[in-house]
C-alpha positions as a Python dict, from the first residue, in 0.01 Angstrom:
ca = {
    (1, 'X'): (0, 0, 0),
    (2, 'X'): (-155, -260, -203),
    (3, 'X'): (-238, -183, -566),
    (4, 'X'): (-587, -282, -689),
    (5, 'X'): (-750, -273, -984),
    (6, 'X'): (-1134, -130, -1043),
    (7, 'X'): (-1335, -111, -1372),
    (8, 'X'): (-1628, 117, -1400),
    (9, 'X'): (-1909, -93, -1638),
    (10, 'X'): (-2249, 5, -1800),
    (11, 'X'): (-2452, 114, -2099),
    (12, 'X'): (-2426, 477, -2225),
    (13, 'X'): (-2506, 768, -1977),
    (14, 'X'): (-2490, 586, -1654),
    (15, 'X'): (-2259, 830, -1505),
    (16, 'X'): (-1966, 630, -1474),
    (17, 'X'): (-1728, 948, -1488),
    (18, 'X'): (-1922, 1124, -1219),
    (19, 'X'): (-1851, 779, -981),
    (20, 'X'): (-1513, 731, -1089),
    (21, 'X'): (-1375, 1101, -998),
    (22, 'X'): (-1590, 1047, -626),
    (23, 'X'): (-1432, 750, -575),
    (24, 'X'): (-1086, 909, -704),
    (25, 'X'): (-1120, 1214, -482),
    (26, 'X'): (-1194, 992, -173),
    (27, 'X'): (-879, 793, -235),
    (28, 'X'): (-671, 1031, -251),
    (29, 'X'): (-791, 1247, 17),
    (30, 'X'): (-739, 895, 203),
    (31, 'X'): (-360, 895, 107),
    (32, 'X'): (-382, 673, -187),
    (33, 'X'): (-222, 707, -497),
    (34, 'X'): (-493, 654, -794),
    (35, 'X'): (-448, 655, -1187),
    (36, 'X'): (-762, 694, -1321),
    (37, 'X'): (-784, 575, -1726),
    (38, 'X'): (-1045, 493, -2000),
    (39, 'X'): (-1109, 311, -2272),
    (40, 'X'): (-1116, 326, -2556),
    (41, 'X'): (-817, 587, -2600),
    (42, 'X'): (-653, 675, -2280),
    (43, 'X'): (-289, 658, -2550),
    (44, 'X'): (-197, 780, -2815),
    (45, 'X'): (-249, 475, -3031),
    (46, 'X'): (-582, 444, -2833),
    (47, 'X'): (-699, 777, -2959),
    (48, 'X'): (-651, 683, -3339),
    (49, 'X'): (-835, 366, -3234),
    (50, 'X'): (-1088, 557, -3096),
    (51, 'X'): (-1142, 786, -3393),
    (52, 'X'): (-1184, 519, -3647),
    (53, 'X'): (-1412, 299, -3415),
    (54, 'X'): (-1617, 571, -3270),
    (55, 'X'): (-1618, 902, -3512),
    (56, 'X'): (-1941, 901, -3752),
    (57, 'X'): (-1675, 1052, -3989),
    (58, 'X'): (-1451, 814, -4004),
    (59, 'X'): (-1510, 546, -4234),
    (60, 'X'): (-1721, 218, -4135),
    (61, 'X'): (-1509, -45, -4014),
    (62, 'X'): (-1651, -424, -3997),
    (63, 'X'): (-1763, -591, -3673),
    (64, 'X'): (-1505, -811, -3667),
    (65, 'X'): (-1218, -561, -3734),
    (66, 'X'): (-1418, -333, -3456),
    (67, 'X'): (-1404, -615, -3235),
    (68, 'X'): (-1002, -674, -3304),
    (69, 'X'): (-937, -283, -3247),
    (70, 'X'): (-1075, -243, -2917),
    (71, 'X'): (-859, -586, -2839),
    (72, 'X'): (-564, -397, -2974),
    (73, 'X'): (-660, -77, -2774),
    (74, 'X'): (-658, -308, -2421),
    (75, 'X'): (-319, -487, -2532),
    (76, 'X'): (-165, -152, -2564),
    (77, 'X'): (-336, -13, -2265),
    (78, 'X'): (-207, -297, -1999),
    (79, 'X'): (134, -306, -2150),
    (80, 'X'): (197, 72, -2112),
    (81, 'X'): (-38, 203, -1849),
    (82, 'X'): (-247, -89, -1621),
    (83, 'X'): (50, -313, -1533),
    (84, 'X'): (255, -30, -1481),
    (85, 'X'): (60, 153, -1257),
    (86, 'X'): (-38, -162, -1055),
    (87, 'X'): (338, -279, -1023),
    (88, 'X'): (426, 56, -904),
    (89, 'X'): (105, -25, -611),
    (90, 'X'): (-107, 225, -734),
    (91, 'X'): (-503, 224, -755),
    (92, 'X'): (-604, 230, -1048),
    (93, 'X'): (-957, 280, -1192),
    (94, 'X'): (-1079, 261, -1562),
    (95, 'X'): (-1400, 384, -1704),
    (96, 'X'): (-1475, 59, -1921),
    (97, 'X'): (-1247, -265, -1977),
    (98, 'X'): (-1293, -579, -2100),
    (99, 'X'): (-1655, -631, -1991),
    (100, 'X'): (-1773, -383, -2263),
    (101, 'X'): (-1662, -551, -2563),
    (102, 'X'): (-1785, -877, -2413),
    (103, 'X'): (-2112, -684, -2390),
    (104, 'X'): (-2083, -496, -2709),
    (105, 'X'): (-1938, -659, -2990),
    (106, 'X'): (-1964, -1006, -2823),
    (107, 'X'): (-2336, -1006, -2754),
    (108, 'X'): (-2422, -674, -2946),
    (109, 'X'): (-2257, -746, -3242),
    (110, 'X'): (-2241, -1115, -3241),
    (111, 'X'): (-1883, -1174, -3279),
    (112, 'X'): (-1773, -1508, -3235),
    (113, 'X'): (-1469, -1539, -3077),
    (114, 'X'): (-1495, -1190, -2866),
    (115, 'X'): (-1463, -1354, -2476),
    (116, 'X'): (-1106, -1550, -2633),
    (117, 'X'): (-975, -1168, -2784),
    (118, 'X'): (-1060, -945, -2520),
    (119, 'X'): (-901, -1238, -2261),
    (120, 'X'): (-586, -1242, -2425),
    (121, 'X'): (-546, -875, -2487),
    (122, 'X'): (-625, -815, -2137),
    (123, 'X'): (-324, -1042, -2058),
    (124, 'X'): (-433, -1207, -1737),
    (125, 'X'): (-493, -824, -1579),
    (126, 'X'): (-856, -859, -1465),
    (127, 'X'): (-1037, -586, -1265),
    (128, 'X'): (-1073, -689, -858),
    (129, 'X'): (-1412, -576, -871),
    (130, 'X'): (-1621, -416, -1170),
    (131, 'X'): (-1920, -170, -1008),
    (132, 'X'): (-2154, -241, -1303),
    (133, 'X'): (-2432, 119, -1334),
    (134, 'X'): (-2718, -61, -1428),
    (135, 'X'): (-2970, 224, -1627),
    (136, 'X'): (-3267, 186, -1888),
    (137, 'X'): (-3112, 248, -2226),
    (138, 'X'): (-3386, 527, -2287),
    (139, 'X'): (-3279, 675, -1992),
    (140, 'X'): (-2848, 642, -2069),
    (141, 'X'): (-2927, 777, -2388),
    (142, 'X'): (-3127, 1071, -2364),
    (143, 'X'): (-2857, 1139, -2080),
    (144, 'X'): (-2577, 1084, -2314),
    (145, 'X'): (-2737, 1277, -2617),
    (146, 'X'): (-2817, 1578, -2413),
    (147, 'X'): (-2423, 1614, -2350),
    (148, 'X'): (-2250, 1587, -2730),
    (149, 'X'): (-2330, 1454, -3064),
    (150, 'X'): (-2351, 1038, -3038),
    (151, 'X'): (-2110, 854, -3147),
    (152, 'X'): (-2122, 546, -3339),
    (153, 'X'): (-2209, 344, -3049),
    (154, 'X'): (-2461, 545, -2899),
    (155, 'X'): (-2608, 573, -3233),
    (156, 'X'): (-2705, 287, -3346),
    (157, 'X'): (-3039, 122, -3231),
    (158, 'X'): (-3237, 96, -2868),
    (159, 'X'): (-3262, -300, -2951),
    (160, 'X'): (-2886, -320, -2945),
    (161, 'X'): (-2798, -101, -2632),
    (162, 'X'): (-3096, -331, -2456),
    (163, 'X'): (-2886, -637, -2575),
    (164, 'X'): (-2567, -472, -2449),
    (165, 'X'): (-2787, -438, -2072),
    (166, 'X'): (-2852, -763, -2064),
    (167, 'X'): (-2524, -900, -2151),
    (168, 'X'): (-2370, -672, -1862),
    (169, 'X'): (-2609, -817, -1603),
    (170, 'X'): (-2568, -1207, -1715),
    (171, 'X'): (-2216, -1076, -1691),
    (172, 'X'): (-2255, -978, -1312),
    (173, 'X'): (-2480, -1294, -1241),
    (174, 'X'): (-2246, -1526, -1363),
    (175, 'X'): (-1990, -1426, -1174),
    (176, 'X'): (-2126, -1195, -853),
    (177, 'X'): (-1848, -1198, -641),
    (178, 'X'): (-1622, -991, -883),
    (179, 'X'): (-1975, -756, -950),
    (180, 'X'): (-2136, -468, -759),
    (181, 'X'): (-2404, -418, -954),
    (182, 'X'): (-2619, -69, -883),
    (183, 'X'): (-2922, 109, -979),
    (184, 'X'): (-2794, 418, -1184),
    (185, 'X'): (-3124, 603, -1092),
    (186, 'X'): (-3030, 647, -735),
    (187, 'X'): (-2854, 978, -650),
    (188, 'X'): (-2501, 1020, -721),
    (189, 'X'): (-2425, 1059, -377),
    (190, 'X'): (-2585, 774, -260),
    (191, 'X'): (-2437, 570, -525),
    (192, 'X'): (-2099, 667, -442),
    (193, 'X'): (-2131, 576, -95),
    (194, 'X'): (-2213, 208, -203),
    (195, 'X'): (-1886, 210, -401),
    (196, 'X'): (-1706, 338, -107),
    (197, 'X'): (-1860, 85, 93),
    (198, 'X'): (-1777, -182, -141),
    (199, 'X'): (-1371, -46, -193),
    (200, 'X'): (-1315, -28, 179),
    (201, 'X'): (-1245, -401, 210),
    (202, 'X'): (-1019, -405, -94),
    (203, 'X'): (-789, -157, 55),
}
């Protein structure tokens, strides 16, 4: 069996989770083997990352170091868990990747420099296809809110998770063959059936 990579993209609350266990389930029942992963934190360096970017309690960290933890989160990640997996011809699908800091600290945050970081920590391992949940940020975030305390992402202000929106759908446009881009309004079931339909090729 061939290995193949899939990323699962979008703002806060667009039920990326929910899609990625479907889609997991289905594989498997289909007699694939699947490593589902996350980022940030999916090792144990990636969960101290994740603390210190992400905990309100932990103490502020500047854009540009943000920026250079996720990178070293990713680095880590591909080395010891992405490559792996693929060399060993598994499928393997992760709930965010590179596309989110290109989204959120590149175009939410500003950073120069953010497409060249994220590029080389990702090492030349880039998703086949990225299914990109496209949801109003009012509606991710009331979503998101309604399940935990926010974290410092989800915190900070509607203006920034509308620029991190946009970014992920000039993202998609610029590049729609590596894109399925969906409404994340539509039911859950009907949105994993698109995936499916999408995957099938792939396999």
């Amino acid at each position: 069996m061939n290995a193949l990579f899939l990323a699962f993209e979008g703002g806060e609350g667009v039920g990326k989770s929910t899609q990625i266990w479907a889609l997991a389930n289905w594989l498997s029942e289909s007699g694939h083997t699947v490593r589902m992963t996350f980022e940030p934190g999916d090792t144990p360096l990636g969960s101290e990352i994740r603390r210190l970017v992400l905990d309100p309690a932990s103490p502020p960290v500047s854009v540009r170091a943000e920026t250079l933890l996720y990178a070293v989160d990713r680095a880590h990640h591909v080395d010891t868990m992405i490559r792996p997996a693929l060399e060993a011809g598994e499928i393997v699908l992760t709930d965010r990747y590179l596309d989110s800091t290109l989204a959120y600290q590149g175009v939410g945050r500003s950073v120069q420099g953010a497409r060249e970081i994220t590029e080389w920590a990702a090492g030349g391992v880039l998703p086949t296809l990225t299914v990109l949940l496209d949801l109003d940020p009012v509606v991710g975030l009331a979503r998101a809110k309604s399940r935990s305390t926010p974290d410092r992402l989800e915190a900070d202000s509607l203006e920034f998770h509308r620029s991190v929106r946009q970014a992920f759908l000039d993202l998609a446009a610029a590049d729609p063959g590596r894109y399925l881009v969906i409404d994340a309004t539509e039911p859950p079931d009907l949105i994993a059936a698109k995936v499916r339909d999408a995957v099938t090729p792939l396999l």
